[in-house]
C-alpha positions in Angstrom: -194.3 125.9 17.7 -193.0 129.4 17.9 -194.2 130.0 21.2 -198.1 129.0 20.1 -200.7 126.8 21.6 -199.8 123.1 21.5 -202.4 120.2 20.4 -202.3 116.7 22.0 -203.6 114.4 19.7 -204.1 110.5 19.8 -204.1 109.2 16.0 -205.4 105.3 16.8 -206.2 102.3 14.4 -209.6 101.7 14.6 -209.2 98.3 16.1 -206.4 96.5 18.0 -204.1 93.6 16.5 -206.1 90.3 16.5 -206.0 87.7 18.5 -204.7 84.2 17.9 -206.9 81.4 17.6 -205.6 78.9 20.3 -206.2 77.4 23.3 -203.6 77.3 26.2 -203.8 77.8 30.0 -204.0 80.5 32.9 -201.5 80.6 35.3 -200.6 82.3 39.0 -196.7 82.7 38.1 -196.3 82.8 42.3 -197.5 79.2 42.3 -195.8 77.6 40.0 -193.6 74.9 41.0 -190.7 73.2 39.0 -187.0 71.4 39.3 -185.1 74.2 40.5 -187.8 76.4 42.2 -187.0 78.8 44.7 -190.0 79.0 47.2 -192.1 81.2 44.8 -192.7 80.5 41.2 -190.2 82.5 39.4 -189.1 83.4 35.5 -186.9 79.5 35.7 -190.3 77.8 36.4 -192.6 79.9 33.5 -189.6 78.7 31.4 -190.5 75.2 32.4 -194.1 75.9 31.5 -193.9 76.8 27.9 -191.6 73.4 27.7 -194.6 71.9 28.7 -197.3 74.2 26.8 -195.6 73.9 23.3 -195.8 70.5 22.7 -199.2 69.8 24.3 -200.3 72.0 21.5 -200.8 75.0 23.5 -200.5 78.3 22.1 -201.0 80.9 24.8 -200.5 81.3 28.9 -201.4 84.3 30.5 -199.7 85.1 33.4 -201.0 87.3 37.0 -199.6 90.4 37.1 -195.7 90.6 37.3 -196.3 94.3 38.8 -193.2 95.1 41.5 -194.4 95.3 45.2 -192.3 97.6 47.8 -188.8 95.8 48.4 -189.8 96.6 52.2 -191.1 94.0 54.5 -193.5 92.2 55.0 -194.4 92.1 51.4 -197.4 92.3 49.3 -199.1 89.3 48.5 -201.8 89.9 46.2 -199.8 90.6 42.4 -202.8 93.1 42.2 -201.9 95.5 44.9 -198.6 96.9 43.4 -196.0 99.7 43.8 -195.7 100.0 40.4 -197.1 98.8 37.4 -194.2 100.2 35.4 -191.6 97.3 36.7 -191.2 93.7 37.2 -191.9 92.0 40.3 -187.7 90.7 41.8 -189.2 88.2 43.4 -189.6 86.1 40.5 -185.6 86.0 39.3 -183.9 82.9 39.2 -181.0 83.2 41.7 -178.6 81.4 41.0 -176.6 79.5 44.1 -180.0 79.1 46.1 -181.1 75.7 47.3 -184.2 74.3 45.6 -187.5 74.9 47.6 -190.0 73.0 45.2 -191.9 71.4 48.5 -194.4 73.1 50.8 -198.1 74.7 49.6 -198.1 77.9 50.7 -195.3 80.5 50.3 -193.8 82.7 52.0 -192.5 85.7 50.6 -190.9 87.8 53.6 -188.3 84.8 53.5 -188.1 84.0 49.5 -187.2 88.2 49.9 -185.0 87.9 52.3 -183.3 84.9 51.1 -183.3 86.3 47.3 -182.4 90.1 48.4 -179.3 89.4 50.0 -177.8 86.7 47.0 -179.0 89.3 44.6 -176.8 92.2 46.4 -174.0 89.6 46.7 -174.5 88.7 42.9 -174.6 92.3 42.2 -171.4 93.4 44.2 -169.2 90.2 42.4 -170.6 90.7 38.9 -169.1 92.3 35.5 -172.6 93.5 33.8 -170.9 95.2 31.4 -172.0 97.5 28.8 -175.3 95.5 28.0 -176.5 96.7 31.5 -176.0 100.4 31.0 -177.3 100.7 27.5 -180.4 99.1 28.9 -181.1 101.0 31.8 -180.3 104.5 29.9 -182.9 103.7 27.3 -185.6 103.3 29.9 -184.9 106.8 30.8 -187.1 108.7 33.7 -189.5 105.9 34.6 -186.9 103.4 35.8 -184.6 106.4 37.5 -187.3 107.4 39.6 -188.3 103.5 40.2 -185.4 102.8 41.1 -184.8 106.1 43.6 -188.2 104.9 45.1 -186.5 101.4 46.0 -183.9 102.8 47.5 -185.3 105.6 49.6 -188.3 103.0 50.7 -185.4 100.8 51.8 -184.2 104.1 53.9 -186.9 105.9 55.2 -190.0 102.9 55.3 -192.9 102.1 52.6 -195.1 105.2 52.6 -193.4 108.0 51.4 -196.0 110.7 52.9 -194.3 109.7 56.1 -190.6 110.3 54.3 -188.2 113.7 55.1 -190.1 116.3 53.5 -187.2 116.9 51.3 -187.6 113.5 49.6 -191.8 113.7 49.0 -191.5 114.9 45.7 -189.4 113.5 43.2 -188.7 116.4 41.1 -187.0 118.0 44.4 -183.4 118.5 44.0 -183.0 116.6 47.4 -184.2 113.5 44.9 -181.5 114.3 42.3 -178.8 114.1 44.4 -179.6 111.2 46.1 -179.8 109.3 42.8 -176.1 110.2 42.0 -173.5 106.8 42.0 -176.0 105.6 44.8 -175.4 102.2 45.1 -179.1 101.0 46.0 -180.8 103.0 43.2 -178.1 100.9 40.7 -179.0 97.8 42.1 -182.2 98.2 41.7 -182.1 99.4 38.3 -179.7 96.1 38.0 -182.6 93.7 39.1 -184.9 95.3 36.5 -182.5 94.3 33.8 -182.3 91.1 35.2 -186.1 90.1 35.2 -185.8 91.7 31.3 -183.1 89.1 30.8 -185.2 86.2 31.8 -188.6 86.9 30.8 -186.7 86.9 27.4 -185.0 83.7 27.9 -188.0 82.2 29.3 -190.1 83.2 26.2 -187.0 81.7 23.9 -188.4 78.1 25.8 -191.5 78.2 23.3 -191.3 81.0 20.6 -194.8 80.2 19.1 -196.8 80.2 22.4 -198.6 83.3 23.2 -197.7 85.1 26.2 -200.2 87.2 28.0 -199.5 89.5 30.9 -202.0 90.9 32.8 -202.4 94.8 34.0 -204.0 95.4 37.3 -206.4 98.1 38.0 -204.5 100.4 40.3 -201.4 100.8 42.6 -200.8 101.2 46.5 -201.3 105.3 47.7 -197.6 104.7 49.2 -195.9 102.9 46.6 -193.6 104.2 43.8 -196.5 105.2 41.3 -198.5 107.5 43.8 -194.8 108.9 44.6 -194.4 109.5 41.2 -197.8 110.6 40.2 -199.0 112.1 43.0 -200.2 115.3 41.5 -202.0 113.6 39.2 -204.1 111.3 42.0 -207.0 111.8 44.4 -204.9 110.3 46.8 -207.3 110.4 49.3 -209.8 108.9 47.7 -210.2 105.1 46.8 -211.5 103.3 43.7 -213.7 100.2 44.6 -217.4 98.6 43.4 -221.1 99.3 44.6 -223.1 97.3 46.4 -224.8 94.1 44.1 -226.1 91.1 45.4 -222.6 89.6 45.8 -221.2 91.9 48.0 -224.4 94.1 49.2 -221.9 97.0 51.3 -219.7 97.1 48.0 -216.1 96.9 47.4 -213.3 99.2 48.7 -210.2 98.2 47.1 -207.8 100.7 48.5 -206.4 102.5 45.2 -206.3 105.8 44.5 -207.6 107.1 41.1 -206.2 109.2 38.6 -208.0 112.8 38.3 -209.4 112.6 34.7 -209.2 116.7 34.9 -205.3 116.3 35.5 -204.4 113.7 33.6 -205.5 115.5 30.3 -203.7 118.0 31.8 -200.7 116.1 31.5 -201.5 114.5 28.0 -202.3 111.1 29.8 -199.0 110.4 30.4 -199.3 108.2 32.9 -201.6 106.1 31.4 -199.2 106.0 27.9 -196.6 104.7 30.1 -198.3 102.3 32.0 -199.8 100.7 29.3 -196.1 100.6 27.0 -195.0 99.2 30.5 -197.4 96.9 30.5 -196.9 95.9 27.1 -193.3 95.1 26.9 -192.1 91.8 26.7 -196.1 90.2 25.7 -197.6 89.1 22.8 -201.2 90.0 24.4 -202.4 91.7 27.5 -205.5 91.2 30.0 -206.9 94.7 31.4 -208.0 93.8 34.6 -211.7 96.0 35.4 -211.7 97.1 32.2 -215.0 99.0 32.7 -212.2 101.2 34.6 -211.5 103.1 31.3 -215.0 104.4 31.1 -215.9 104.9 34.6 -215.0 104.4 37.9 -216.5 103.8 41.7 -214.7 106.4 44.0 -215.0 105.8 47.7 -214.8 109.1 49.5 -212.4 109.6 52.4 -213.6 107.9 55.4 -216.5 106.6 53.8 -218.0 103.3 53.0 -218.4 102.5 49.4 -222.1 102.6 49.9 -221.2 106.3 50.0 -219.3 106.3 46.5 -220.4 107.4 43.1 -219.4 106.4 39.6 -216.7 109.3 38.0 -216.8 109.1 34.6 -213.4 108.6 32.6 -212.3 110.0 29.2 -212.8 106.7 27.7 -212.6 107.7 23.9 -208.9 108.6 24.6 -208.1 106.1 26.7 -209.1 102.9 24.5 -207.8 105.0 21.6 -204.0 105.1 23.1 -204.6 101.3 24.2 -205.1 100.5 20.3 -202.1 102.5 19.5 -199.9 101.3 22.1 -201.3 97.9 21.2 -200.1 98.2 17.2 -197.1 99.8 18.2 -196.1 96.2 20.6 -197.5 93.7 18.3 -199.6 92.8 20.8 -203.7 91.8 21.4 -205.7 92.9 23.6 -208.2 91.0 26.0 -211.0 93.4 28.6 -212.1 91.9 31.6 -215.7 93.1 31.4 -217.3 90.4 34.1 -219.6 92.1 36.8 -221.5 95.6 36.3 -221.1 96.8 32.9 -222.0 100.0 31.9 -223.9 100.8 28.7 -222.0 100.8 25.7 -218.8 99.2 27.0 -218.8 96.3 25.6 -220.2 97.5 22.1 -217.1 99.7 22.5 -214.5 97.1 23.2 -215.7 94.8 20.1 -215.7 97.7 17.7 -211.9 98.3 18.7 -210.8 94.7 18.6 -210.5 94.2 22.1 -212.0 90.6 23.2 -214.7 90.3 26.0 -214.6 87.7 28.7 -216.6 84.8 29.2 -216.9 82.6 32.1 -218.9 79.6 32.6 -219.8 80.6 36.1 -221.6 83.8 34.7 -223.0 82.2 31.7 -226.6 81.2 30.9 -224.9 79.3 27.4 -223.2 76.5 27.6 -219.4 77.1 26.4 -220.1 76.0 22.6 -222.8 78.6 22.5 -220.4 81.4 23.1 -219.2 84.1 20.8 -215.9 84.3 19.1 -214.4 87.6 20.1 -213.9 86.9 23.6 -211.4 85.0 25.9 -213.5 81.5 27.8 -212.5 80.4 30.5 -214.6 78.1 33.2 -213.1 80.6 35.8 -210.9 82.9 37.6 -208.5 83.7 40.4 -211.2 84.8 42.2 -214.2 82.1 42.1 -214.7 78.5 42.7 -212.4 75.9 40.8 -215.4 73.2 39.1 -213.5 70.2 41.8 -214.3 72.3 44.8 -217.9 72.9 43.7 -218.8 69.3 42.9 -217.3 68.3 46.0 -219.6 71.3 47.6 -215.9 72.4 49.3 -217.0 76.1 47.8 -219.1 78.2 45.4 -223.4 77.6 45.8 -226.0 75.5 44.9 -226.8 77.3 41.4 -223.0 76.8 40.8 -223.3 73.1 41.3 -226.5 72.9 39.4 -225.0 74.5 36.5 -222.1 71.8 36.4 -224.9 69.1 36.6 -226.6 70.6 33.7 -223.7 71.3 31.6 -221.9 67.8 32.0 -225.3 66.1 32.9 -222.9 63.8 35.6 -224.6 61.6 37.8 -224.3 62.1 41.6 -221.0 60.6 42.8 -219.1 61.4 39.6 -215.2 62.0 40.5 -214.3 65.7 40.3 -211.8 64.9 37.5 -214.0 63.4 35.5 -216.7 66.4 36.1 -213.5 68.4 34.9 -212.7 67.2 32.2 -216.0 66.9 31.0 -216.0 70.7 31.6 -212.7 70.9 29.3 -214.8 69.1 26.6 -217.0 72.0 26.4 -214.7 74.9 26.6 -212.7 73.3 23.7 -215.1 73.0 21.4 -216.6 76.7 22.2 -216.0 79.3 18.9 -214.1 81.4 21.3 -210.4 82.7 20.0 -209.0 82.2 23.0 -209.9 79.3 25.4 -207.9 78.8 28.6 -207.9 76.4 31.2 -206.9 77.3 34.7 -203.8 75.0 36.2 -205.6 74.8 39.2 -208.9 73.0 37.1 -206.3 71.2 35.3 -204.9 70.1 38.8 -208.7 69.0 40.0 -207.2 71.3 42.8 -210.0 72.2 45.1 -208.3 75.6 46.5 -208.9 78.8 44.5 -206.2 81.5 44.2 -207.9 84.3 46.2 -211.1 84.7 47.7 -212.5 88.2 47.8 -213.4 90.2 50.6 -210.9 87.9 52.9 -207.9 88.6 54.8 -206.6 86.4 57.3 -209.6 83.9 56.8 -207.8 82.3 53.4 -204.1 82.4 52.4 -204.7 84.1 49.6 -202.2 84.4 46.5 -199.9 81.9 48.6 -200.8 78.8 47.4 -198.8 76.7 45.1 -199.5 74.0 42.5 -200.5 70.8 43.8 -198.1 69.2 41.5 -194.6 70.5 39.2 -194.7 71.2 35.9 -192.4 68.2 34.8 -195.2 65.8 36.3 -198.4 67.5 34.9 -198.6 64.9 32.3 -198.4 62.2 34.8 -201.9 63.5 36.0 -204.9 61.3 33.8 -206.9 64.6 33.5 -204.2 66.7 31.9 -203.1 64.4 29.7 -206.8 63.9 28.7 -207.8 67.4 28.7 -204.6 68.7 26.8 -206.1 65.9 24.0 -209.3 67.7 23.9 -208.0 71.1 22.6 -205.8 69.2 20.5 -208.7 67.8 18.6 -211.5 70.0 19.2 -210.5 72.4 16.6 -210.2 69.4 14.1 -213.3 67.9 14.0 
């Protein structure tokens, strides 16, 4: 004020909003498969989900990341790789006029983004949006401008923008603000935003009491629309990954650049406020991916291995304060994926501010019932072993397969279903707010989502349900295992 030094101050409630007590499942939107499906699961087949959630008694899915990839090809497959993590992934609209594409198991995305881009410009071009449109687009302000410019000069000039016209690197250069004037491409884009708003909300208005989670991923691609946008406040040369452990003894490099702490103090941790509000909209909870992230980091040096990387601390008292606030502000809970290392503290840290843990029965040496109560259970994740493929010995190890025998105590021979839903039993009955089932152990599907530290050797994030939503209940084990959440908490 009056010319004087200027204070940035984050006033947070001590702990976040709490968490419901429910069960309900996790999902891969991408694989989701319905009536009307488009060759990727999309915002018309989550709608069809919650149909099915509410009244099997479920009260909360939580989604992979809806975080928007380039709209260059090929695209990204993996929801966890982004652009941006400020906008919605187009790929999941419901376009309507496209011929149904339920069949097939694995999809592909280059022609779902072909096939979708080009009805979505034709649906643009022919349609009144009206005044709804505009209002919407000028109260996102800066962020979706500059999103949408991204798009558009991507579209132009190719994905990485380092290799763009020098005039267009930076997007406060004036080069930037007149491109974005009455462009045609930087309104549609802005367009297809609104649209994903549109039907995340209708899909939501399919089951009002179910709790929807979304899920915000670690980092962002060096030559997407973030880095473009944040580039001063990134060591853009330098990539955030994992030491060595005895899973993966050279480590982890998962090519994301990290924030500077230095600079983004510097810039009141904007970036971070707005990625986490971003994050927030349109959820009733949200899963931090890494959540050890907030208090430090693994930061593989340029053209190094990340057996040459060292841990960078992060400003973590400020960053989990402005995650409560941001949390309070949204209405929303808040769930830390704290599986792997774990620093000291962290955890201590996350249950004094409300935020729940994460348990898997993979990691655990308790059996589900045994577990605490501030944490999300789960049997297991996008990127491990679903319990059919380990009892069939399709994937996972021996101590995995022991574990199932000594949790469920079935004899050799026993059908994966039954091992599953034996599995459910347990998880249902564990003092855990939240306890989700995966749709793939639901499915008795043997195939995981992803498998890390592959490439071409597994199609990873491309496979779809085994079955659609509208038959889940035809399937023994749902039906049976939807009944044990039902009256687990009754007993």
């Amino acid at each position: 004020l009056n010319g004087g030094p200027v204070t940035f101050l984050v006033v947070a409630p001590r702990r976040a909003p709490d968490a419901p007590d429910a069960w309900g499942v996790a999902a891969q939107l991408y694989s989701l498969r319905s009536e009307g499906s488009q060759g990727i699961g999309d915002l018309g087949d989550l709608g069809a989900l919650l149909r099915w959630a509410a009244p099997a008694g479920a009260g909360a899915v939580l989604l992979s990341p809806l975080h928007a990839p380039s709209p260059v090809l090929p695209q990204q497959d993996s929801p966890y790789y982004p652009s941006s993590r400020l906008w919605w992934n187009p790929l999941h609209l419901r376009v309507p006029g496209l011929p149904e594409d339920a069949s097939g198991s694995l999809i592909d995305r280059n022609h779902v983004w072909r096939m979708k881009r080009s009805a979505l410009q034709s649906w643009f071009i022919s349609s009144a949006v009206g005044d709804s449109w505009g209002r919407w687009v000028e109260a996102q302000g800066e962020p979706l401008r500059l999103y949408s410019v991204w798009c558009a000069l991507a579209e132009r000039y190719g994905n990485n923008w380092r290799e763009w016209p020098e005039e267009f690197r930076r997007p406060d250069s004036p080069a930037v603000t007149d491109f974005d004037r009455e462009d045609f491409d930087v309104q549609f884009h802005s367009w297809c935003q609104w649209l994903v708003s549109r039907q995340l909300t209708g899909a939501k208005r399919s089951a009002p009491d179910v709790h929807l989670i979304g899920d915000l991923a670690v980092g962002f691609d060096a030559s997407g629309a973030d880095a473009w946008r944040y580039q001063d406040q990134l060591a853009l040369d330098w990539r955030v990954g994992a030491p060595p452990d005895m899973f993966t003894p050279d480590g982890q490099d998962w090519g994301l650049p990290p924030f500077n702490p230095i600079a983004l103090r510097s810039q009141r941790f904007q970036p971070f406020v707005e990625t986490v509000r971003a994050a927030l909209r349109g959820f009733a909870g949200l899963r931090i991916d890494h959540v050890m992230g907030l208090f430090r980091l693994w930061w593989v040096p340029p053209g190094a291995s990340p057996r040459d990387g060292a841990y960078v601390q992060q400003p973590s008292d400020v960053l989990v304060g402005i995650l409560r606030l941001e949390a309070h502000r949204a209405g929303a809970f808040l769930v830390g994926e704290d599986l792997g290392t774990v620093g000291e503290g962290v955890r201590d840290t996350l249950q004094a501010s409300g935020i729940l843990g994460t348990k898997v029965a993979w990691f655990e040496q308790d059996p589900p019932t045994r577990w605490p109560r501030q944490c999300l259970a789960t049997l297991t994740t996008h990127d491990l072993p679903t319990v059919a493929a380990v009892w069939q010995g399709r994937d996972g190890d021996r101590a995995m397969a022991d574990r199932l025998t000594s949790l469920t105590h079935a004899p050799a021979g026993s059908l994966a279903e039954d091992v599953a839903l034996s599995m459910h039993h347990l998880l249902a009955r564990s003092p855990a707010l939240l306890r989700l089932a995966t749709l793939e152990d639901l499915c008795a599907s043997v195939e995981r989502p992803n498998v890390p530290g592959t490439v071409v050797e597994h199609p990873n994030w491309c496979r779809r349900l085994p079955v659609r939503i509208e038959d889940l209940d035809r399937r023994p084990l749902v039906r049976a295992s939807t009944q044990a959440f039902r009256e687990a908490r009754r007993d």
